[in-house]
N, C-alpha and C positions, 0 to 999 in steps of 0.2 A: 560859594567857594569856586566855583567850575564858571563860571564869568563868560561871557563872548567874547572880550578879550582874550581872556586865558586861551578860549578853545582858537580862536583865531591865528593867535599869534605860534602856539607848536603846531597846526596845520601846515601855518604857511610855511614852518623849515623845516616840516617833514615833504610837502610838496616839493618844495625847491632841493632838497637833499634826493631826493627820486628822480628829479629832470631839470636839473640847472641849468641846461641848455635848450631842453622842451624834448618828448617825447618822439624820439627819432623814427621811430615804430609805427606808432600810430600816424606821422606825419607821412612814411613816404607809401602806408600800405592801406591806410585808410582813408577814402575819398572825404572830401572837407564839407561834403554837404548830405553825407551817411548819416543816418539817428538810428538809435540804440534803445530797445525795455530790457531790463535786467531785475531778475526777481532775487532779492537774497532772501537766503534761506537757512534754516540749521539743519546741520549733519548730526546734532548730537542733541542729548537734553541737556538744556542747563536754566541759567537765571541772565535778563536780558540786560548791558549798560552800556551807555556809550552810542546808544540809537542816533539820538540830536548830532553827536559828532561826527560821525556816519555820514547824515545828511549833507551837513557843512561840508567835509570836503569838496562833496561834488560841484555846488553852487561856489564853493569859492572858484574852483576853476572855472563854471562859465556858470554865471546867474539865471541861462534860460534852462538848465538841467531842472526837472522838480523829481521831488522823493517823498511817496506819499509811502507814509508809516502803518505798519499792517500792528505795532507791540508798541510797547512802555517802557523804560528802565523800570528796573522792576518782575516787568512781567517773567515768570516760568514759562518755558515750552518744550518742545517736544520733537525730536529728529525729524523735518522733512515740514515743520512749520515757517509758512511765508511770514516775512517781520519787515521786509520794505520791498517797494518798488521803485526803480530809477528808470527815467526817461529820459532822452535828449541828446544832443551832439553826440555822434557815435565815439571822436575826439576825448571829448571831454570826459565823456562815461569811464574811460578806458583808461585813461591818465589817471584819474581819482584813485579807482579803486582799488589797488593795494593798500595804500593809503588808508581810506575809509575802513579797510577792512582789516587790520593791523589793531586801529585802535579800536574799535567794536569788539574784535577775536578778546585782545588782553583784555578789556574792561569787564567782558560779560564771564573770562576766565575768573578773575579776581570776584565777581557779585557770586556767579555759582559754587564759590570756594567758602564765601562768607556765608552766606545762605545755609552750605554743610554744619557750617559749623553753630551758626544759630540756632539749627533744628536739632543740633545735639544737645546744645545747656538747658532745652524743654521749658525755658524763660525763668531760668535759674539764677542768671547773671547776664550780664550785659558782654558781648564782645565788641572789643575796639581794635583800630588798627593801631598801627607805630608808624615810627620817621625810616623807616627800611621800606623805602619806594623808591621806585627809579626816579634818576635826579630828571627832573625839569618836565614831569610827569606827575607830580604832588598831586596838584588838582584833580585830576582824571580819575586815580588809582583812589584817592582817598574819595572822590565822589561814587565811583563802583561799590567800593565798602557799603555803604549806606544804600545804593539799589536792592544791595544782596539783605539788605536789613541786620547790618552791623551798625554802629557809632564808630566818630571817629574822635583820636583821642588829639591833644592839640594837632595844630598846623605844621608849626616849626617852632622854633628856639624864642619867638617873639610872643607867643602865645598865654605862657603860662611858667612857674618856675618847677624843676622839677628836678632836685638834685639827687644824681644817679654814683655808683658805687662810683667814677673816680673823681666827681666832686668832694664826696665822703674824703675820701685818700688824701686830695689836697688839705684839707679843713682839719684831718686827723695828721696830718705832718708842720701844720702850723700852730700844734696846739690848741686848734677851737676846738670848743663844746658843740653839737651838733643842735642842740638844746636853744644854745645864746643866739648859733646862727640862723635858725627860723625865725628866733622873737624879732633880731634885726633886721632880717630880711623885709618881715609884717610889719618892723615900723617903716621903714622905707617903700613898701607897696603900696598900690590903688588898693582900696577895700574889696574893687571886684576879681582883684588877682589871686587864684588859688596856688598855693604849695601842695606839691609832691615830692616826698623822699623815695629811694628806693631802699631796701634792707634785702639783707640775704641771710641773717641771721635772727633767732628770735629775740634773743638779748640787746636788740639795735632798738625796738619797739618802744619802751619804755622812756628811755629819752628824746623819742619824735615826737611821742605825746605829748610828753611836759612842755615840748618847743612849740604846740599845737598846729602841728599840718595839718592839713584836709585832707590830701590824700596818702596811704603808706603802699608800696607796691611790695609786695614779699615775692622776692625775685628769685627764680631757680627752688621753691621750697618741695618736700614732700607732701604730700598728701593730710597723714598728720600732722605736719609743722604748718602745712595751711590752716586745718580747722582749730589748731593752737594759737595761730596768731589771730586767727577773726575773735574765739574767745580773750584773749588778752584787749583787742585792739576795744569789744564790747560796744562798739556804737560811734566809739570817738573820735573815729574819722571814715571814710569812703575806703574799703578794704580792695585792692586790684592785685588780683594772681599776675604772673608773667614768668615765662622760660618752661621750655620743655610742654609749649600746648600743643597739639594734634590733636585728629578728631577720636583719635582713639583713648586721648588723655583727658579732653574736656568736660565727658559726662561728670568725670568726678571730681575736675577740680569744681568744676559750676555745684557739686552737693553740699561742698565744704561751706557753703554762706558766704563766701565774698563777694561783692557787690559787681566788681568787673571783671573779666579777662582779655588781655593785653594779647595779641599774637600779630607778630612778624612776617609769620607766611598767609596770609590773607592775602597778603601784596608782594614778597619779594621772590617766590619761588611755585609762583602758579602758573596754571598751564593752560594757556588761550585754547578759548574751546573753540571748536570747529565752523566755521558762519562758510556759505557758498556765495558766491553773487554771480549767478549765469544768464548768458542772455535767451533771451524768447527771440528765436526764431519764426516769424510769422510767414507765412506762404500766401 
């Protein structure tokens, strides 16, 4: 998903959005044949993503900078652990690094957010991300999910079908049965294309089944009307919580037996954890 393409192409117009004209700073106060070590480091604990991208910026500005990686996406650490080293054109070093450090801070924000949340369901259920990520950041955000040891749930709208409460609305203002429009939908799909409805009530249930979805998402439900619908639903499709998860809500939706849960703020409202990148001073 997360491509060299992908990472390439928002580097470059987050670079060029930082110095479209080149860095005025480092050009009149920094000598042109100055080199620069710089150790990044965490100020905080958390869960690490976005390392590789990190890297790349630097070398896209000038390909003799190298970045040797002390971590992993992935990796846990711990306030005041080294996780790279950057070397090279003092210039270059210096122009990067906000940059670099921007999306490393949000990525490894979004992995330690998921991570929270995975160590709460005690591998009760599966958490996945949504399409609530910053636009033209899909990749990045939805690759951190998975650092942080989440899944992620489609990509975008090409993915998979998944008709949500104001799909529902139009279908029930046109007179269709909910029922007919999965069957049609199934004969018009590839075989490897799954349906998803969403419901918000539990009286919705019985006619997704007859229409045979794969997946039912019980959207905004309680507690009991979760472990109500995973008993009604019995096996016959892929059960997925969503609305109202926090970490202080998920222990118990994950008890209820649903197979996934679905949360929004994994990605849309988390908080870049703290990364340093300062230079070593050698004497």
């Amino acid at each position: 998903m997360l491509t060299t393409a992908t990472i390439d192409s928002a580097l470059r117009l987050a670079l060029d959005e930082d110095a479209p004209w080149g860095d005025i700073t480092g050009e009149t106060f920094i000598p042109a044949t100055a080199s620069a070590r710089a150790e990044l480091r965490a100020r905080e604990d958390g869960v690490l993503a976005g390392i590789e991208v990190f890297a790349r910026a630097f070398t896209l500005i000038d390909p003799s900078v190298t970045v040797d990686l002390a971590a992993a996406d992935g990796d846990a650490f711990s306030a005041g652990r080294l996780l790279a080293t950057v070397s090279g054109p003092a210039r270059a070093v210096l122009r990067a690094e906000r940059i670099a450090l921007n999306f490393c801070q949000r990525m490894s924000g979004i992995a330690t957010q998921t991570r929270a949340y995975v160590d709460a369901t005690a591998g009760r259920a599966r958490v996945v991300d949504t399409r609530k990520t910053t636009p033209g950041l899909r990749a990045f955000e939805k690759h951190a999910v998975v650092a942080g040891g989440g899944h992620n749930h489609r990509f975008g709208l090409s993915d998979a079908v998944m008709a949500k409460d104001n799909h529902l609305a139009v279908l029930a203002g046109e007179g269709r049965s909910i029922a007919d429009a999965i069957r049609e939908a199934r004969a018009r799909l590839p075989h490897t294309t799954t349906i998803e409805v969403e419901v918000d009530r539990l009286d919705q249930i019985p006619a997704v089944l007859d229409g045979g979805a794969d997946i039912i998402m019980l959207d905004n439900f309680t507690i009991d009307q979760l472990r109500e619908g995973v008993d009604l639903i019995a096996g016959r499709a892929i059960v997925e919580a969503s609305g109202n998860v926090t970490l202080d809500t998920i222990p118990q939706i994950a008890s209820t037996g649903v197979d996934v849960i679905s949360s929004g703020a994994l990605t849309h409202s988390v908080r870049a954890i703290d990364l340093g990148l300062d230079l070593v001073v050698e004497h």
